[in-house]
N, C-alpha and C positions, 0 to 999 in steps of 0.2 A: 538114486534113480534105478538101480539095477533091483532095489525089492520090488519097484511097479512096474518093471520090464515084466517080473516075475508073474505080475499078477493078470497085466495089462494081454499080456502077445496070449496065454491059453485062451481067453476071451475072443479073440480075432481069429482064431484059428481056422474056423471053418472057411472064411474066404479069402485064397491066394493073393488077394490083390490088396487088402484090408491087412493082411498079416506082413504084406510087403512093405509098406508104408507105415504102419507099426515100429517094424523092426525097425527098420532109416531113422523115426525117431529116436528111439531108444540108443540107438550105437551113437546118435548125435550127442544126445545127453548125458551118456555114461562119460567119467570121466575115464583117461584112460589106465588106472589103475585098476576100473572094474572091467574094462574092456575084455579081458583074457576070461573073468570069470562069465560077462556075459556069453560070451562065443561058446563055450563049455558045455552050459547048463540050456542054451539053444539047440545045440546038435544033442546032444541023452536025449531032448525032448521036443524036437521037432526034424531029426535028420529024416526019417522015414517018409514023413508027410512033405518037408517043403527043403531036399538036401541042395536042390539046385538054388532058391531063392537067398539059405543062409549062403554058401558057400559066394554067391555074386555080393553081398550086404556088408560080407565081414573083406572081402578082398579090394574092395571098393574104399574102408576105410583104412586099411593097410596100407593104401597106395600114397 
């Protein structure tokens, strides 16, 4: 699941809201062994554009 996260969220990127709900899947599906590498390779490649949306998605599955 985390190679179609990979391929899936740059595809969505352009709208906040479509990337938000992206991501919520993707953290669902990842198991949590890739959980650490998804959060990772989200923020190198999306902290600039959406730091508040990862930062609420990955804290929310932390919880």
């Amino acid at each position: 699941m985390l190679e179609y996260a990979k391929v899936i969220l740059p595809k969505v990127s352009f709208s906040r809201e479509l990337f938000r709900k992206e991501l919520a899947k993707c953290i669902s599906w990842v198991g949590d062994s890739d959980l650490n590498s998804l959060k990772e390779w989200c923020f190198e490649n999306f902290q600039e554009m959406y730091s508040d949306i990862l930062a609420e998605a990955f804290s929310i599955k932390a919880a």
